[in-house]
C-alpha positions as CSV (number, residue, x, y, z in Angstrom):
1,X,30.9,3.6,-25.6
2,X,32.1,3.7,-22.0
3,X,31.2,6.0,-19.2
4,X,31.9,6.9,-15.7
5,X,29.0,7.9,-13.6
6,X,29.6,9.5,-10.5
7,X,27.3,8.3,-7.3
8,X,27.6,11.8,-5.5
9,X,26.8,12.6,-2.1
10,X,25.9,9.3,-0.9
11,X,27.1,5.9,0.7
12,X,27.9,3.8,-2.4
13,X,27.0,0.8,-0.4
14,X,22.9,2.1,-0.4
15,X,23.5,2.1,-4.3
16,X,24.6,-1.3,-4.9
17,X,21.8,-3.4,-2.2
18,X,22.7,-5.8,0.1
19,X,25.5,-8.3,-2.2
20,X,24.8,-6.2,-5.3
21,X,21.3,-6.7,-5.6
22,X,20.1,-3.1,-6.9
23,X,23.0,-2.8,-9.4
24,X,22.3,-7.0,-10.8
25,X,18.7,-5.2,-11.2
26,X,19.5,-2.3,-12.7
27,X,21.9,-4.6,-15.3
28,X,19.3,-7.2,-16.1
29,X,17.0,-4.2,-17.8
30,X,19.5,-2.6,-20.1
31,X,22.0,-4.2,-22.6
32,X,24.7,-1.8,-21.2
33,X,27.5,-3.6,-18.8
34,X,28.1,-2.1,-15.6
35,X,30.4,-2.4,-12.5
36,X,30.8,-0.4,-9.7
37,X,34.2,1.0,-9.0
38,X,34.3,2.8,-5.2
39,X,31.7,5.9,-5.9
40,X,31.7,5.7,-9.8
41,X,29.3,3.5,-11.5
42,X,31.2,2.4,-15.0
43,X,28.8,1.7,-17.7
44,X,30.0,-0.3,-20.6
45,X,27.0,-0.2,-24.3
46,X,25.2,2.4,-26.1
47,X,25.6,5.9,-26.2
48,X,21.6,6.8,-26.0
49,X,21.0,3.6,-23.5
50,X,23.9,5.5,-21.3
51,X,22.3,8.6,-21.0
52,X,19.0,7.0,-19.6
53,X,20.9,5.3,-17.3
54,X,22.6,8.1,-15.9
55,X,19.9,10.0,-15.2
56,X,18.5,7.0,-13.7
57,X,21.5,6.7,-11.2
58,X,20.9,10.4,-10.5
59,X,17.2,9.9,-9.7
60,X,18.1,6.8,-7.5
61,X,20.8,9.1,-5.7
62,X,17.9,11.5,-5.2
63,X,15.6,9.3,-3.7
64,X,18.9,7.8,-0.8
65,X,19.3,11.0,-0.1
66,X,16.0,11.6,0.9
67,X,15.0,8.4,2.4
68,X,18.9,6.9,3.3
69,X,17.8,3.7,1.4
70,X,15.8,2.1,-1.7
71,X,14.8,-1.0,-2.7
72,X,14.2,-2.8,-5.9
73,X,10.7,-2.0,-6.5
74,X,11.4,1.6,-6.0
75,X,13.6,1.0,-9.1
76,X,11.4,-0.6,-11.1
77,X,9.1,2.6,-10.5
78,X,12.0,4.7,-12.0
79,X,12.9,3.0,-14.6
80,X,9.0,2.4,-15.9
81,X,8.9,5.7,-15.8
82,X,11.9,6.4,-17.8
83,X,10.7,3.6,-20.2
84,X,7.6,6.1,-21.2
85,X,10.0,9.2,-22.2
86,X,11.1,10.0,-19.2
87,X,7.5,11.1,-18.4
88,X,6.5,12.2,-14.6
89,X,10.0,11.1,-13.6
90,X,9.8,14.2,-10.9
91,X,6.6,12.4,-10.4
92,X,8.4,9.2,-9.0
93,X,10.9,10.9,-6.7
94,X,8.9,13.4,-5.0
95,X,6.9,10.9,-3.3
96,X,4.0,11.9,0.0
97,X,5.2,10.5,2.9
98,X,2.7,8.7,4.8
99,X,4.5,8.1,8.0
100,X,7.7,8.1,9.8
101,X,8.1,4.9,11.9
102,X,10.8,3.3,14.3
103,X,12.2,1.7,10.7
104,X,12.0,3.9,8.1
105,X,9.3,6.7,6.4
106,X,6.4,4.9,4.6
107,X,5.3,6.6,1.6
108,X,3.3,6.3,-2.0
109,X,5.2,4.9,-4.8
110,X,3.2,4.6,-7.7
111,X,0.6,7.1,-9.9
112,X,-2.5,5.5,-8.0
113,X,-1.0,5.5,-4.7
114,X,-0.2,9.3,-4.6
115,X,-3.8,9.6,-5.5
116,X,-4.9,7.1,-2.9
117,X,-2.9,9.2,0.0
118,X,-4.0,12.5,-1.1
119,X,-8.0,11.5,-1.4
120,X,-7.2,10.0,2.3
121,X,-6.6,13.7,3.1
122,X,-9.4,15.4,1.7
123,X,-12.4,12.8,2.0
124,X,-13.8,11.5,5.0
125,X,-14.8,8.4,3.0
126,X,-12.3,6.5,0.8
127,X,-12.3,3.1,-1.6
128,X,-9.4,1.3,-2.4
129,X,-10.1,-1.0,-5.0
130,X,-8.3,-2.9,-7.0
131,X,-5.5,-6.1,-7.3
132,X,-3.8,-7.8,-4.3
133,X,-0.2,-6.5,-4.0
134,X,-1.3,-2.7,-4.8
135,X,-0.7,-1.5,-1.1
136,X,-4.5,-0.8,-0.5
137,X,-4.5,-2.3,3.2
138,X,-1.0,-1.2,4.1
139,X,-1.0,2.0,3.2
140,X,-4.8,2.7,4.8
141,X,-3.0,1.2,8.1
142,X,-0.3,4.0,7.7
143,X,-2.7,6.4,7.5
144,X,-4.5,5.6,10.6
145,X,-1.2,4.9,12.4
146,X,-0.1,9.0,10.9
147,X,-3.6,10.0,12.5
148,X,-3.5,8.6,15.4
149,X,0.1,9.5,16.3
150,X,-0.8,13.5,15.1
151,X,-4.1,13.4,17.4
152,X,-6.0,13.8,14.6
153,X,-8.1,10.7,15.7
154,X,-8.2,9.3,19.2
155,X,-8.6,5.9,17.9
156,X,-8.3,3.3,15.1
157,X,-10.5,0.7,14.6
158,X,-9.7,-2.1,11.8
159,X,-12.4,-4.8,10.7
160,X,-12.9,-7.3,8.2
161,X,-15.5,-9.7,7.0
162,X,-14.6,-13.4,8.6
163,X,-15.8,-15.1,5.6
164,X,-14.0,-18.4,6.1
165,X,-15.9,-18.7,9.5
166,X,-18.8,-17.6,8.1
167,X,-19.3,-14.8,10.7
168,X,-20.3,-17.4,13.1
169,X,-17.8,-17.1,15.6
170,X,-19.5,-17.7,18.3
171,X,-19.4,-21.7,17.5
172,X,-15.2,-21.2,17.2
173,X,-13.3,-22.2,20.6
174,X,-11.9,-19.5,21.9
175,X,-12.3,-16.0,23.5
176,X,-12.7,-13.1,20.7
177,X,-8.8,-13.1,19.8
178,X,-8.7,-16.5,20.0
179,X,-11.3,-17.0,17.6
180,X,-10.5,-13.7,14.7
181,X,-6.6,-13.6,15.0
182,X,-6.1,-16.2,11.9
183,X,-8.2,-13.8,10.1
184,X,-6.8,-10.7,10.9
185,X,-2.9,-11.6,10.8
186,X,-2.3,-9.3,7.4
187,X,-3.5,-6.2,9.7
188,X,-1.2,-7.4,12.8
189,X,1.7,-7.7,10.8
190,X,1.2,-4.4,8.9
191,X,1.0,-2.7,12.5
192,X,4.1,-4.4,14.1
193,X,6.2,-2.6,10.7
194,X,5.0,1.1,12.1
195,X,5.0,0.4,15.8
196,X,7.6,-0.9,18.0
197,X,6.1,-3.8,20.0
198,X,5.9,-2.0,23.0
199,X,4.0,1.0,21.6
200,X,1.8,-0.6,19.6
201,X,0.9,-3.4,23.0
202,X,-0.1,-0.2,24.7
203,X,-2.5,1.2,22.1
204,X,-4.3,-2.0,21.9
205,X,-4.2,-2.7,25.7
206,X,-6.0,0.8,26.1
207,X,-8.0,0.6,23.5
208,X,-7.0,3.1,21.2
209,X,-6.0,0.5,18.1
210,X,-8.6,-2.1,17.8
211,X,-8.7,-5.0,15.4
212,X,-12.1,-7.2,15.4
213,X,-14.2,-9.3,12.9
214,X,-17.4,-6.8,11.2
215,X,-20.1,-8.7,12.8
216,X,-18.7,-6.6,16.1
217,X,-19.4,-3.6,14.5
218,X,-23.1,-3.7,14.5
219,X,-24.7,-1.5,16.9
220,X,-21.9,0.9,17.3
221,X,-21.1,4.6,16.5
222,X,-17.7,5.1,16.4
223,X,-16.6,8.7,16.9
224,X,-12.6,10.6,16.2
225,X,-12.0,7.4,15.0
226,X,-9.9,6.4,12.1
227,X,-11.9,3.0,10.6
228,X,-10.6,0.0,7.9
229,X,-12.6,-2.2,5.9
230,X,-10.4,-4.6,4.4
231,X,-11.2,-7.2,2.1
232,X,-14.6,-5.3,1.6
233,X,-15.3,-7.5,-1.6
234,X,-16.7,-10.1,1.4
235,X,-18.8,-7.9,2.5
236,X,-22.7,-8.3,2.0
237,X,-24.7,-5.2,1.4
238,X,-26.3,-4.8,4.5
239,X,-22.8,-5.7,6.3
240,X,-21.7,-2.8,4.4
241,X,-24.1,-0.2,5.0
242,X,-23.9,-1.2,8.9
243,X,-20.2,-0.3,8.5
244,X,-20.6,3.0,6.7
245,X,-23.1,4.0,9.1
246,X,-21.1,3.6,11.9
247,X,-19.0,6.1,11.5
248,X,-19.3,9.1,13.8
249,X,-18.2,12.9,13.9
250,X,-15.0,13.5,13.2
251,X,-13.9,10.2,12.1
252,X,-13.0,9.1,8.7
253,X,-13.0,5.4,6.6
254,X,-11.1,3.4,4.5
255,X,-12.4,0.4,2.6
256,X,-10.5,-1.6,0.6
257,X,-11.0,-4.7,-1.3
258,X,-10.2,-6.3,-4.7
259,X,-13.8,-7.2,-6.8
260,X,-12.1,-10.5,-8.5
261,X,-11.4,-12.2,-5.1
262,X,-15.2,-12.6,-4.2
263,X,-15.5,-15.5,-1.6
264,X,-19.3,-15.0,-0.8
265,X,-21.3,-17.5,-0.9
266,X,-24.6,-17.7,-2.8
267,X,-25.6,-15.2,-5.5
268,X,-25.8,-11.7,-3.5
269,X,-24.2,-9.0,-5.1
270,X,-20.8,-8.1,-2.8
271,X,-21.4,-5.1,-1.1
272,X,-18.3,-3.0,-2.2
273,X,-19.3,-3.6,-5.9
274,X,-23.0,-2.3,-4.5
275,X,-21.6,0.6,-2.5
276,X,-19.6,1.9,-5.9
277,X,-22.7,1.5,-8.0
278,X,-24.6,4.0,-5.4
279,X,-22.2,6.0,-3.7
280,X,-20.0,7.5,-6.3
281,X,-21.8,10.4,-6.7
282,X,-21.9,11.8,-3.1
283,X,-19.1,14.6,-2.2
284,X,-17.1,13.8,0.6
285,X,-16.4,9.9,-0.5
286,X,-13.9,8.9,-3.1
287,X,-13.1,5.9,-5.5
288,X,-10.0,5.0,-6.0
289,X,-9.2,2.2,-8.5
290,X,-5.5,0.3,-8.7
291,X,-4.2,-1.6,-11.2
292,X,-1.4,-3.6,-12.7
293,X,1.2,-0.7,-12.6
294,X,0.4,-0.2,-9.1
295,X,1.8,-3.6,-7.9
296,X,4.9,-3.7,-5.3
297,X,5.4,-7.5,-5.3
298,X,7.8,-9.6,-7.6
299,X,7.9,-8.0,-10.8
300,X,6.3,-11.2,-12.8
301,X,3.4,-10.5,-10.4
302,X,2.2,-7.5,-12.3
303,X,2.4,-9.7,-15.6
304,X,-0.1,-12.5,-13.9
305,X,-2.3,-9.9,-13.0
306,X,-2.9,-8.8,-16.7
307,X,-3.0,-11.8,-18.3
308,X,-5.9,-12.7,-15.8
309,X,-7.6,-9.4,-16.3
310,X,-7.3,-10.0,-20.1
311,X,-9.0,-13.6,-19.8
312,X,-11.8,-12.3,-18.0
313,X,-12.7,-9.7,-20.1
């Protein structure tokens, strides 16, 4: 069977990706042939395989229209969703967005990212846990960023455990940036996405976005402040009750980590698995776990991920 879909309302060009690449995408998951004629998509294969794939093209339409662009992953999203009777595929087009930036809006993708952003919103205490690749640290960024920018914090501060120094940094050359940049690059570049350079130079010049190691927290109380842990699985237990008990009035935490990537050395328990043994319980502070389906990397990445989990169990 053939068919002509029309791509209505939108630039054909934010369809087909840069040389092609959404529509090669698209192609490689179905049997179907297809080409792209000016605004009409012309599906060559089976008459039940079409229908999915038009409504596809009409929920990738949806999603250009709201956003003026989409990439593959954002695909991927649909079409798994298709894949499971077209369950939730409302689900995958209606996405929250996190924040608006110089380059285009950030928002949840996936199931366990629309949770993630909407516990952000009602909990003053979050956890991210779960496998690298989910979004945990970039999307707790964007919702500092998202605060900050509405006034609903004065200031973000972002920490992690400097594990490969040991949290001896006073024995690295170096002033303080010197010395916890090579750790702390991930959070840098995930800032330099939402803020143009100039911007985000300013907030860090006065102080109102700070980035340091968590042996600089100690001895703090950090009010209207938006706080990270990342890579909180490297965190001891008392490193992580120091952290939660900085935080001050009006502020609110994120910490995220992933429990297989434990670099601690000796046998103490990591302090994130400690913390959601204890804390669960307590209103105000909420778990979120990622997992495979949640991953926005190279597609084979989410394969790797399960075959490991299966091994380990």
């Amino acid at each position: 069977m053939k068919k002509s879909i029309p791509i209505k309302d939108i630039n054909s060009i934010y369809f087909a990706g840069a040389g092609d690449q959404n529509i090669k995408f698209i192609e490689k998951q179905f049997k179907s042939n297809m080409v792209l004629r000016g605004n009409q998509l012309l599906v060559d294969g089976d008459k039940e395989e079409i229908k999915i794939i038009e409504k596809l093209v009409n929920n990738i339409v949806s999603v250009i229209s709201r956003k003026e662009s989409i990439d593959i992953s954002d695909i991927e999203i649909l079409i798994n969703s298709q894949s499971s009777i077209n369950n939730a595929i409302d689900d995958s087009i209606n996405e929250s967005i996190i924040l608006h930036t110089h380059k285009s809006p950030i928002y949840a993708k996936t199931k366990g990212q629309r949770e993630y952003h909407h516990a952000v919103l009602k909990n003053d205490i979050v956890f991210a846990i779960g496998p690298a690749g989910t979004g945990k640290t970039y999307q707790a960024v964007a919702s500092a960023v998202s605060a900050l920018k509405n006034q609903a914090v004065q200031r973000i501060v972002i920490t992690r455990p400097a594990v490969e120094a040991g949290e001896h940094l006073g024995f690295l050359p170096g002033d303080l940036k010197d010395k916890v940049d090579p750790y702390l690059t991930p959070l840098y570049d995930a800032l330099n996405d939402m803020l143009p350079k100039d911007k985000l130079k300013k907030y860090m010049d006065n102080g109102q976005i700070e980035i340091a190691p968590l042996a600089y927290m100690r001895g703090r109380t950090l009010h209207n402040s938006f706080i990270i842990l990342d890579e909180a699985q490297n965190a001891t237990q008392m490193q992580m009750k120091m952290f939660l008990t900085r935080i001050g009035v009006t502020s609110k935490a994120i910490i995220t980590g992933d429990i297989t990537q434990i670099d601690l050395v000796g046998n103490g328990m990591s302090g994130l698995i400690h913390a959601s043994n204890i804390l669960k319980k307590i209103k105000g502070i909420k778990f979120i776990k990622f997992n495979e389906n949640d991953v926005i990397r190279h597609q084979l990445v989410k394969n790797i991920i399960k075959a490991y989990s299966k091994e380990e169990k």
